[in-house]
mmCIF file of the C-alpha atoms, coordinates in Angstrom:
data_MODEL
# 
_entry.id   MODEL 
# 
loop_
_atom_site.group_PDB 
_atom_site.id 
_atom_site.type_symbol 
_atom_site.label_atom_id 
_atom_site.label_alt_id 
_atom_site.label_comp_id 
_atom_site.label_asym_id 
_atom_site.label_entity_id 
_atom_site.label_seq_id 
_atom_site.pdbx_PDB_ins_code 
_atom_site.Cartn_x 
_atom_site.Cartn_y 
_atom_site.Cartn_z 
_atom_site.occupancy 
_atom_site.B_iso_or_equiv 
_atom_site.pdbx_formal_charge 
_atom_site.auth_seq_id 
_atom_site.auth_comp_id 
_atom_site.auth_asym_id 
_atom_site.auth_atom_id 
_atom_site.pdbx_PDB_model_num 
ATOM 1   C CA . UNK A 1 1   ? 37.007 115.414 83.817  1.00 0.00 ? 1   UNK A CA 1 
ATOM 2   C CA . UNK A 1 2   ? 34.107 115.934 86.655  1.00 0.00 ? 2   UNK A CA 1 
ATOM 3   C CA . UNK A 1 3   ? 32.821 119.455 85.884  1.00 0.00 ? 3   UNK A CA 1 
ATOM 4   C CA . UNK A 1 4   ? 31.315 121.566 89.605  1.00 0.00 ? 4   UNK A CA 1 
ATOM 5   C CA . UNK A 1 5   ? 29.273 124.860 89.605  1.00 0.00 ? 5   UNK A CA 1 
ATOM 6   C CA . UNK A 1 6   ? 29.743 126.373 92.381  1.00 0.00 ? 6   UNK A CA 1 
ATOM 7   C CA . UNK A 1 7   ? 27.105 129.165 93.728  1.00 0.00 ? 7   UNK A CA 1 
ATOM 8   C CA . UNK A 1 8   ? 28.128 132.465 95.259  1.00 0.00 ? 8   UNK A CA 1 
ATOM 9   C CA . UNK A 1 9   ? 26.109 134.602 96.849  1.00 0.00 ? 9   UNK A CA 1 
ATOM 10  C CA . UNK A 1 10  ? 26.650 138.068 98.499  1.00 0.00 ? 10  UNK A CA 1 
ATOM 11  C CA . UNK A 1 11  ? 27.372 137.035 102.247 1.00 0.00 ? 11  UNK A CA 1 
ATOM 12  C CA . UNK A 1 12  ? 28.831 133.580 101.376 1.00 0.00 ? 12  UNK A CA 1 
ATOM 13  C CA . UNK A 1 13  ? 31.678 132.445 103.543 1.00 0.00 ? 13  UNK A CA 1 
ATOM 14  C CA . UNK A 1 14  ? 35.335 132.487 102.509 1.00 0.00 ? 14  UNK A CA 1 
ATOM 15  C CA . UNK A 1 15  ? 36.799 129.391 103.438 1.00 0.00 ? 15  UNK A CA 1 
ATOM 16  C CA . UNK A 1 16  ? 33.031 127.758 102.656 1.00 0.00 ? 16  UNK A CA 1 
ATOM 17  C CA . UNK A 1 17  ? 33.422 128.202 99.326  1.00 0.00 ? 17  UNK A CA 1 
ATOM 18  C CA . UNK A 1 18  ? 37.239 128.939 98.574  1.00 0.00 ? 18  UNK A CA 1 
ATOM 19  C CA . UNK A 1 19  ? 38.786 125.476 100.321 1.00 0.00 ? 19  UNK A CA 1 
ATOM 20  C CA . UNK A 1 20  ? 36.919 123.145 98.190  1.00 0.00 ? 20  UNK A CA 1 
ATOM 21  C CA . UNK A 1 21  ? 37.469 125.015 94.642  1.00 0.00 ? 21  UNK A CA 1 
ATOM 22  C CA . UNK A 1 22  ? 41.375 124.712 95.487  1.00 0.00 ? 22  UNK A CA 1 
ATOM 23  C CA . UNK A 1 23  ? 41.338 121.052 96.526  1.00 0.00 ? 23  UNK A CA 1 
ATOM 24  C CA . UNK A 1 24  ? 39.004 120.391 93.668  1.00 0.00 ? 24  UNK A CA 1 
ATOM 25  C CA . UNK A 1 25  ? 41.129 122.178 91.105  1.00 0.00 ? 25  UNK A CA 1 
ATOM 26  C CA . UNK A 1 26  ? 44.575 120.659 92.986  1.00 0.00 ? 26  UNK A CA 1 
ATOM 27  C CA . UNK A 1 27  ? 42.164 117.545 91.917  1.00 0.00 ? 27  UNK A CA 1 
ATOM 28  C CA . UNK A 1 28  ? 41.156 117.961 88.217  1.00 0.00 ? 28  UNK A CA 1 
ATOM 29  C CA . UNK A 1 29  ? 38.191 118.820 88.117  1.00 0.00 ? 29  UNK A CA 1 
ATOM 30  C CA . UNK A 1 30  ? 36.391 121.211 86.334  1.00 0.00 ? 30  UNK A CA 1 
ATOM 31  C CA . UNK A 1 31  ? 35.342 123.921 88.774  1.00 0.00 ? 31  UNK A CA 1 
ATOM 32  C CA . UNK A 1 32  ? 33.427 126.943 87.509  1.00 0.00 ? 32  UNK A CA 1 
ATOM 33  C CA . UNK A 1 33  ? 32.692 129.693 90.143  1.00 0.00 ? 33  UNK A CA 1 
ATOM 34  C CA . UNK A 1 34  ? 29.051 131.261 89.284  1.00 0.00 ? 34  UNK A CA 1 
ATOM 35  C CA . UNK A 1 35  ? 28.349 134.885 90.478  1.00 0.00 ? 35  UNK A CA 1 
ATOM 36  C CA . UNK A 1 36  ? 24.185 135.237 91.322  1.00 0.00 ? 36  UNK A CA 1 
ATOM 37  C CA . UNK A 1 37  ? 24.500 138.775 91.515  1.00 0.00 ? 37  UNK A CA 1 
ATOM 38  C CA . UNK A 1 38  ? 24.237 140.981 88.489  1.00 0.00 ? 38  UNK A CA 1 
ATOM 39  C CA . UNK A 1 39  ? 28.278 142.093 88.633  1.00 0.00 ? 39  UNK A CA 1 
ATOM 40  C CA . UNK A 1 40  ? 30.997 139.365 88.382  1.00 0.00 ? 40  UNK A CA 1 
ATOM 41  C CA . UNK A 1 41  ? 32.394 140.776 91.825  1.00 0.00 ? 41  UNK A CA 1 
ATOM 42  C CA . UNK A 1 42  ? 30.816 139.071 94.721  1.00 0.00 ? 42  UNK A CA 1 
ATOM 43  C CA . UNK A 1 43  ? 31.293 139.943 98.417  1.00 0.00 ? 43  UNK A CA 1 
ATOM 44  C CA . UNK A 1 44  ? 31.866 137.254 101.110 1.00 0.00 ? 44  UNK A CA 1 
ATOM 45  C CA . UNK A 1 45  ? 30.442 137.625 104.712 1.00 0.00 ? 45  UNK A CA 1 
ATOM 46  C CA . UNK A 1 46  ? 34.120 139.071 105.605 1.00 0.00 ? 46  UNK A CA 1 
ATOM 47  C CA . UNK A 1 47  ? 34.323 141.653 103.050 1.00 0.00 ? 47  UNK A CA 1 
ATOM 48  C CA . UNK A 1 48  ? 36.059 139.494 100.580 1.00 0.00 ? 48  UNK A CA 1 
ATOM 49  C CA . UNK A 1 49  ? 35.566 140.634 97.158  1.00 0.00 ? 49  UNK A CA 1 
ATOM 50  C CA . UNK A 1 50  ? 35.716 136.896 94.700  1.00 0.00 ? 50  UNK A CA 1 
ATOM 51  C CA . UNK A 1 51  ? 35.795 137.657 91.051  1.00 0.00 ? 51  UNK A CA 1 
ATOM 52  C CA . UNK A 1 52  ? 33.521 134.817 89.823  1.00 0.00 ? 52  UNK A CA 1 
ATOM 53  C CA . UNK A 1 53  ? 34.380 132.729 86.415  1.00 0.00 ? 53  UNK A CA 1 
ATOM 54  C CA . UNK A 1 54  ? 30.661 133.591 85.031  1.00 0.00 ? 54  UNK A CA 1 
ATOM 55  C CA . UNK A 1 55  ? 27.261 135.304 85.954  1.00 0.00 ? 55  UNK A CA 1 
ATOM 56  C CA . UNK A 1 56  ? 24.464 132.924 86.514  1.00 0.00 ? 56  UNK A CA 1 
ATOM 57  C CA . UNK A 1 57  ? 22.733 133.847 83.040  1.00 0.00 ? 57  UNK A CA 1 
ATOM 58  C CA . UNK A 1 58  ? 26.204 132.729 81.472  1.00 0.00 ? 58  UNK A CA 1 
ATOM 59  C CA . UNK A 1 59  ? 25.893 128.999 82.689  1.00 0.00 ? 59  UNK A CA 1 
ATOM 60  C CA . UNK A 1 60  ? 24.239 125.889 81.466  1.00 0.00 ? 60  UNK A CA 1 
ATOM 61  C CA . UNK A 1 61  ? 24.422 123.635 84.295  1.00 0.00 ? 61  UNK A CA 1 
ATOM 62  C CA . UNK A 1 62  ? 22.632 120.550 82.526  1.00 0.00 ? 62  UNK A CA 1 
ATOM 63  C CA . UNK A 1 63  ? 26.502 119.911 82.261  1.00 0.00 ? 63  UNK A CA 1 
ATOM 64  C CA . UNK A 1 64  ? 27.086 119.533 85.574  1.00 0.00 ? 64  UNK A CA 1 
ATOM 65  C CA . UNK A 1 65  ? 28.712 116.488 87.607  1.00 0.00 ? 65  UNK A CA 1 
ATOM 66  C CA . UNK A 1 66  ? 27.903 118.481 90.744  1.00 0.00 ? 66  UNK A CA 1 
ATOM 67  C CA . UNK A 1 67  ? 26.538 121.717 91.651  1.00 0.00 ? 67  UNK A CA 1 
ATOM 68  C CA . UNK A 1 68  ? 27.956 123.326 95.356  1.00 0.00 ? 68  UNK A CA 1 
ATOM 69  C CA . UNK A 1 69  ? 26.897 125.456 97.599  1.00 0.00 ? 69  UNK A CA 1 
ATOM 70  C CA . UNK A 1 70  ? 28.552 127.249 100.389 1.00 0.00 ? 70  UNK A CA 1 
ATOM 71  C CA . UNK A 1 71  ? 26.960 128.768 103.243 1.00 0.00 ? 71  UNK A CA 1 
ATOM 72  C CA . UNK A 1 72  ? 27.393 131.705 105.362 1.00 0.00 ? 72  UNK A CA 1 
ATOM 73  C CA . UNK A 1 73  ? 24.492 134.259 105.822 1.00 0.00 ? 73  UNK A CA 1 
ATOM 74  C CA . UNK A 1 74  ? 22.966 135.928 104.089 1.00 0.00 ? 74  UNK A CA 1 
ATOM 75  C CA . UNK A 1 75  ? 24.429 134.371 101.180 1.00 0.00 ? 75  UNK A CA 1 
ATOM 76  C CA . UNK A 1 76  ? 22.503 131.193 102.000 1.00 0.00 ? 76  UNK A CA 1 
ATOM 77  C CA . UNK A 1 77  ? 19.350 133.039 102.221 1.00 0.00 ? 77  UNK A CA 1 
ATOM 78  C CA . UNK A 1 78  ? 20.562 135.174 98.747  1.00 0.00 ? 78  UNK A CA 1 
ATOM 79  C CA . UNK A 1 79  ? 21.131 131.889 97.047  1.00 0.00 ? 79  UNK A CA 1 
ATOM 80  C CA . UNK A 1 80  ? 17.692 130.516 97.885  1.00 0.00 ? 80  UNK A CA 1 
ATOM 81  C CA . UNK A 1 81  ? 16.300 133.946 96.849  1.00 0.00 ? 81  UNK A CA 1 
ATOM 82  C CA . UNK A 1 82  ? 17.975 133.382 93.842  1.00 0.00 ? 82  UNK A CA 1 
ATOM 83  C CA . UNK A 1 83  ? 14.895 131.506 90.717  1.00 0.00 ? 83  UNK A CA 1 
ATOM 84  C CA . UNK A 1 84  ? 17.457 130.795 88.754  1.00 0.00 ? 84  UNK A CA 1 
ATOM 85  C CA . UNK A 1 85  ? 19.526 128.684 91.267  1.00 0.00 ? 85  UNK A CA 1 
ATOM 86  C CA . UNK A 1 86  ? 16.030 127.183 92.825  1.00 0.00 ? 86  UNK A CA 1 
ATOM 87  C CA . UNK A 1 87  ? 15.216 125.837 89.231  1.00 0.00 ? 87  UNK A CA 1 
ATOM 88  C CA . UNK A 1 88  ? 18.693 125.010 88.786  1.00 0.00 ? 88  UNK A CA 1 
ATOM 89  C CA . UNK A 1 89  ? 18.940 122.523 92.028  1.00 0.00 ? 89  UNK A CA 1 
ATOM 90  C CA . UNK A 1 90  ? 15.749 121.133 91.103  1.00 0.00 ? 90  UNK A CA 1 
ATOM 91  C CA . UNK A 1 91  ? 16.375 119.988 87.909  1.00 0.00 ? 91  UNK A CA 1 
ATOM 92  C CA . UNK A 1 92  ? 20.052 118.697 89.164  1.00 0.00 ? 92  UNK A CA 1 
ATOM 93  C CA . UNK A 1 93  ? 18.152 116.676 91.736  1.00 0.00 ? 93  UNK A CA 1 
ATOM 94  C CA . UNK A 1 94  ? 15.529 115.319 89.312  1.00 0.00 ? 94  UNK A CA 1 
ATOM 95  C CA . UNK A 1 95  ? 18.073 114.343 87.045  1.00 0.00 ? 95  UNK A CA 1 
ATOM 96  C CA . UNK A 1 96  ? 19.991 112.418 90.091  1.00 0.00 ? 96  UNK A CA 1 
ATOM 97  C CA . UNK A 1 97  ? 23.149 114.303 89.898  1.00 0.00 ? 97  UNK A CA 1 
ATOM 98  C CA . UNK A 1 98  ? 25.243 115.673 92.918  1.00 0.00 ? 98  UNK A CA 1 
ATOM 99  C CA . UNK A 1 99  ? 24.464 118.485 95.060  1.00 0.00 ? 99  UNK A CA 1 
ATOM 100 C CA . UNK A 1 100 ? 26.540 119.730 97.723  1.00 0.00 ? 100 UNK A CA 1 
ATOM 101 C CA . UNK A 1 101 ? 25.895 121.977 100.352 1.00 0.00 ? 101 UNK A CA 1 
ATOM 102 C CA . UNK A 1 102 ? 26.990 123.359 103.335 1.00 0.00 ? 102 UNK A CA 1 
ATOM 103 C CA . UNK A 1 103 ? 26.857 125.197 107.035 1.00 0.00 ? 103 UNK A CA 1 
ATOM 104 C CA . UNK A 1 104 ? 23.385 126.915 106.604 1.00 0.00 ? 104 UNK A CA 1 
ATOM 105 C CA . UNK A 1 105 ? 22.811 126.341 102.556 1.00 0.00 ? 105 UNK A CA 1 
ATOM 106 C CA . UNK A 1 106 ? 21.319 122.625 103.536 1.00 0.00 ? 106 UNK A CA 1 
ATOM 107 C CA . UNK A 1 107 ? 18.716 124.175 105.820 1.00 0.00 ? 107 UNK A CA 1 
ATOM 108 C CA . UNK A 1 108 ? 18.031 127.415 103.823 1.00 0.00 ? 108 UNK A CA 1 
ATOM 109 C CA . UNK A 1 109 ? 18.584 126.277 100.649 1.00 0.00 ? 109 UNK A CA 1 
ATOM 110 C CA . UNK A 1 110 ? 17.849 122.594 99.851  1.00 0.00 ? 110 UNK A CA 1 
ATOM 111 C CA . UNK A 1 111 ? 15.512 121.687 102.584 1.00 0.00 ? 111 UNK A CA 1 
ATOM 112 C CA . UNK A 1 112 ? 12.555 123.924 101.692 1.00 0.00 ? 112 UNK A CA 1 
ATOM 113 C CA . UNK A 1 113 ? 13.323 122.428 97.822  1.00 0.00 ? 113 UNK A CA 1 
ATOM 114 C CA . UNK A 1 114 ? 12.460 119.051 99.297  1.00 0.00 ? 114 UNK A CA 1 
ATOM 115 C CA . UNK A 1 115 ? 16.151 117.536 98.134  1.00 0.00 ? 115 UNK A CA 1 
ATOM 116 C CA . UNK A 1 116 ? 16.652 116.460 102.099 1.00 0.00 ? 116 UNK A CA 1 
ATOM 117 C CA . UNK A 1 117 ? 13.169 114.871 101.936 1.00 0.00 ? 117 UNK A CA 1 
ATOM 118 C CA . UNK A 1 118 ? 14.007 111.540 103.993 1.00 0.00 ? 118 UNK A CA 1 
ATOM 119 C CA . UNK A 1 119 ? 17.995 111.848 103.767 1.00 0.00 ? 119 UNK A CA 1 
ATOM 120 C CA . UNK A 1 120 ? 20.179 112.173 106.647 1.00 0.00 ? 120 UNK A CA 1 
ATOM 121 C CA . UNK A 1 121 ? 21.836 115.396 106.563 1.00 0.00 ? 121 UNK A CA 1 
ATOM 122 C CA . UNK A 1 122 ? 23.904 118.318 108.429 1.00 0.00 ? 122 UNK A CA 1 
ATOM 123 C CA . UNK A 1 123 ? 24.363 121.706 108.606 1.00 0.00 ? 123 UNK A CA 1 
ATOM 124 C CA . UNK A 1 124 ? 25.772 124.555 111.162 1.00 0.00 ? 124 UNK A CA 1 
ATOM 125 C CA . UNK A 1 125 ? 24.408 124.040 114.667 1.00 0.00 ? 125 UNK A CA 1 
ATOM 126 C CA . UNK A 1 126 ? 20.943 126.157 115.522 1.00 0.00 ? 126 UNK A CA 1 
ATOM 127 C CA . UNK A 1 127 ? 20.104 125.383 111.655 1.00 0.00 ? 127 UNK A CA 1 
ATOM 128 C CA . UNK A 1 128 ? 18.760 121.655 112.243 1.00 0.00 ? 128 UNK A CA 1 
ATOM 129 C CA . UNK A 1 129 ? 15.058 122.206 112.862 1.00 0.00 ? 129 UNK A CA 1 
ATOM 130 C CA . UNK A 1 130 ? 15.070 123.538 109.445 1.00 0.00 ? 130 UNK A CA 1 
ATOM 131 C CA . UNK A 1 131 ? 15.776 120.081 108.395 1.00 0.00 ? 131 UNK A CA 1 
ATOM 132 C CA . UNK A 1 132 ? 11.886 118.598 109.263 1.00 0.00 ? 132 UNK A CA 1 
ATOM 133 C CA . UNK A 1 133 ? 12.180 116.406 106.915 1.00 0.00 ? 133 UNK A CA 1 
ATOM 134 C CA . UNK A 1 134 ? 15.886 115.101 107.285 1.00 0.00 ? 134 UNK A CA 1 
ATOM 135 C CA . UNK A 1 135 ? 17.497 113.383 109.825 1.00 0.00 ? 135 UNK A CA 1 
ATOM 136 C CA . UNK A 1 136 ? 20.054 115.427 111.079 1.00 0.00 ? 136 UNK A CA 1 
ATOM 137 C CA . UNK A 1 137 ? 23.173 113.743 111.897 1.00 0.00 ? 137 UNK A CA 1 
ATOM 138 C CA . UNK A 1 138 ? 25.180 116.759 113.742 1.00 0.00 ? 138 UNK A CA 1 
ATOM 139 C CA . UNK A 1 139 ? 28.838 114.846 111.831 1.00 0.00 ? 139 UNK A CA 1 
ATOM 140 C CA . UNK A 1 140 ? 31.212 117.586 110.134 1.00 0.00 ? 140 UNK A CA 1 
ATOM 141 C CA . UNK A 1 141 ? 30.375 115.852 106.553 1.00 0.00 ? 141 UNK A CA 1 
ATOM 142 C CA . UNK A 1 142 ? 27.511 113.548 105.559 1.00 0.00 ? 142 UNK A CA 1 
ATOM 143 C CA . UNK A 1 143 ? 26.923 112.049 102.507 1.00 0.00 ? 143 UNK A CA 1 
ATOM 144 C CA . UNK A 1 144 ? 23.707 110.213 101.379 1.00 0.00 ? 144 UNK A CA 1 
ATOM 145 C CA . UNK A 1 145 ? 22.899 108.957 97.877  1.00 0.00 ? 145 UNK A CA 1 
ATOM 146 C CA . UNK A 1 146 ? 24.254 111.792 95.362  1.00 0.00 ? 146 UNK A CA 1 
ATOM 147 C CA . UNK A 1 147 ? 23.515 114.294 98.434  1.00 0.00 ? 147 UNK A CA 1 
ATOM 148 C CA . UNK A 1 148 ? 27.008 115.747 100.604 1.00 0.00 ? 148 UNK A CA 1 
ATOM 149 C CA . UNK A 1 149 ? 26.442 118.136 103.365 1.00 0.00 ? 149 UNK A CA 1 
ATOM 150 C CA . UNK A 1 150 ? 28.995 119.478 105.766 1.00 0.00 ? 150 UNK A CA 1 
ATOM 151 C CA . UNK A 1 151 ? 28.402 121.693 109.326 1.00 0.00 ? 151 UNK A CA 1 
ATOM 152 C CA . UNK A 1 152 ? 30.131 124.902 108.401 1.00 0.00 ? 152 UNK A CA 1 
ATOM 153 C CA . UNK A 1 153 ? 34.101 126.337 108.041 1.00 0.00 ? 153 UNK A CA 1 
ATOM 154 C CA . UNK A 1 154 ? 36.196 123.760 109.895 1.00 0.00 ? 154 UNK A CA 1 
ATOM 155 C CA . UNK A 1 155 ? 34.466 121.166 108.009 1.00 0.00 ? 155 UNK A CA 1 
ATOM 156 C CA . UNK A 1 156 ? 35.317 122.873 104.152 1.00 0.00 ? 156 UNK A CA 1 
ATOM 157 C CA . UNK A 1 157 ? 38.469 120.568 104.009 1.00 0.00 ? 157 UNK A CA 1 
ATOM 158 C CA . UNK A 1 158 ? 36.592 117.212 104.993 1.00 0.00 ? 158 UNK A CA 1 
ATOM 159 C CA . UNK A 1 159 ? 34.415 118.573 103.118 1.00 0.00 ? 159 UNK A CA 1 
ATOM 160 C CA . UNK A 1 160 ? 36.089 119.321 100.208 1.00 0.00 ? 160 UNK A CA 1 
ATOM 161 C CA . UNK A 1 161 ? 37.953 115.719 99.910  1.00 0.00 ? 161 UNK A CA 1 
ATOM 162 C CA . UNK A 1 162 ? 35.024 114.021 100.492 1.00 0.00 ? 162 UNK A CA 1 
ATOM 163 C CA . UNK A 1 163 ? 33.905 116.114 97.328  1.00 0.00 ? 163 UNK A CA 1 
ATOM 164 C CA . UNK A 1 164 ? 37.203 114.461 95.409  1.00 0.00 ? 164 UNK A CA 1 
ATOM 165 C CA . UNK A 1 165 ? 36.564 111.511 96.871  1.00 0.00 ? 165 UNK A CA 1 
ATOM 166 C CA . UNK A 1 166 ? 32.918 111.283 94.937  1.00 0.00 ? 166 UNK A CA 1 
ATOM 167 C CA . UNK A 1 167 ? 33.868 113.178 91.945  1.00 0.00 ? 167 UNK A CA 1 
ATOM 168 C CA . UNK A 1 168 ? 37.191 111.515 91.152  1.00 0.00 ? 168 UNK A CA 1 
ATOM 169 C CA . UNK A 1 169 ? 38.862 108.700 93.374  1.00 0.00 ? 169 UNK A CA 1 
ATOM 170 C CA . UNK A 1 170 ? 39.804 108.277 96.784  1.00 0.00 ? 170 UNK A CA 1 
ATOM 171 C CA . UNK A 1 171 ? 43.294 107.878 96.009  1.00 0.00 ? 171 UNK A CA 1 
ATOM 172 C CA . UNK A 1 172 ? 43.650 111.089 94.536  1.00 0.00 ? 172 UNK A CA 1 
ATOM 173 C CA . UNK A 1 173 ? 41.917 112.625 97.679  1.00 0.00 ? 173 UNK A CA 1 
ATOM 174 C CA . UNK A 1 174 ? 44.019 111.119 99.630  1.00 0.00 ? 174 UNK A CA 1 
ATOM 175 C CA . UNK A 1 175 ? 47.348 112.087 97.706  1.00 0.00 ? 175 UNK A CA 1 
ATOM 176 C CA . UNK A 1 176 ? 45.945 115.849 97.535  1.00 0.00 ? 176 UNK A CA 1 
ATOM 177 C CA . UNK A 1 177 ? 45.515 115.397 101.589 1.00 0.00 ? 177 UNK A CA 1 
ATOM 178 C CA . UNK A 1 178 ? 48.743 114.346 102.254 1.00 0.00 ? 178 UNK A CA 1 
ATOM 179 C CA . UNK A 1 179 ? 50.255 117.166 99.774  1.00 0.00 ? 179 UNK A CA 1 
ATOM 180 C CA . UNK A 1 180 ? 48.189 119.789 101.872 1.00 0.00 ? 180 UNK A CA 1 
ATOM 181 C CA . UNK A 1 181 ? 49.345 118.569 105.226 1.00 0.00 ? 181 UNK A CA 1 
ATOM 182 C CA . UNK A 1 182 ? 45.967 117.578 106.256 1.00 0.00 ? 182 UNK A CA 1 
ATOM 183 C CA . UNK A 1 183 ? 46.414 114.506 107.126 1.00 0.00 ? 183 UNK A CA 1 
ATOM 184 C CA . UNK A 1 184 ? 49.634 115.072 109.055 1.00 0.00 ? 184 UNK A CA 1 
ATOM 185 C CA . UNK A 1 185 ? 47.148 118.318 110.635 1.00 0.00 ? 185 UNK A CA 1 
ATOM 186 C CA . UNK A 1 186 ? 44.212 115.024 111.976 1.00 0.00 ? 186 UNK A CA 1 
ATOM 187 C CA . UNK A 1 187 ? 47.204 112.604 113.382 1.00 0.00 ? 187 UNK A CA 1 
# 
């Protein structure tokens, strides 16, 4: 079973981070929500208050199949702030596992890391000239090499089965799809 860390930060956004730990989970896979505050409680950027599996400190992410980010702001910019989750993505990357990211977390998060160094990427719109060293491809979801990005809260559900897709099979992305009505929703 694919195992996913997923990173929340005060400020995240909801459906950023919420729509692809259901489809993942609908899925089978392993998804562990990871609180980078110092209380399990984190808030969204809508005043959502997400109980998170663990605190950072709790984790050992060498386990990791993929580690996710969601975006929103200022949780972006908290998650970046964040050592832990810096040295965290870096050693992910250096291993050549999957990150994930998406809306601003590509731009604030894993471009000044130097993980979009020469990938084509995306991110929310007025975000891409933080991508100087990516080629931004302005698409909902992109994926290069063990890298996904997506543009921000109507992409979490492409997103997100383009996430099952990679961590499981495309059949069972497909058969979670169709269960959720999405693909009836895109006809």
């Amino acid at each position: 079973m694919a195992k996913v860390y997923v990173f929340l930060a005060d400020g995240f956004e909801d459906v950023e981070a919420l729509i692809p730990v259901d489809v993942l989970r609908r899925g089978g896979v392993d998804v562990i929500t990871v609180s980078t505050t110092e209380f399990p409680l984190v808030e969204s950027a809508h005043g959502v208050n997400v109980e998170a599996d663990i605190q950072f400190e709790q984790g050992d992410y060498s386990d990791a199949d993929l580690l996710m980010l969601p975006g929103g702001m200022p949780g972006a910019s908290n998650l970046f702030a964040h050592e832990g989750v810096r040295q965290a993505l870096k050693a992910h990357f250096e291993a050549g596992k999957k990150i994930s990211a998406i809306c601003a977390a590509p731009a604030v998060v894993l471009a000044p890391l130097g993980i979009l160094d020469g990938r084509k990427a995306t991110c929310y719109p007025g975000f891409e000239s933080e991508l100087k060293n990516a080629q931004y491809t302005g698409d909902l979801v992109t994926v290069d090499g063990n890298i996904i990005t997506a543009e921000g809260p109507a992409a979490a559900f492409p997103y997100a089965y383009e996430l099952l897709t990679q961590l499981v099979n495309k059949g069972t992305s497909d058969q979670i799809a169709e269960g959720m009505r999405f693909k009836h929703l895109m006809a």
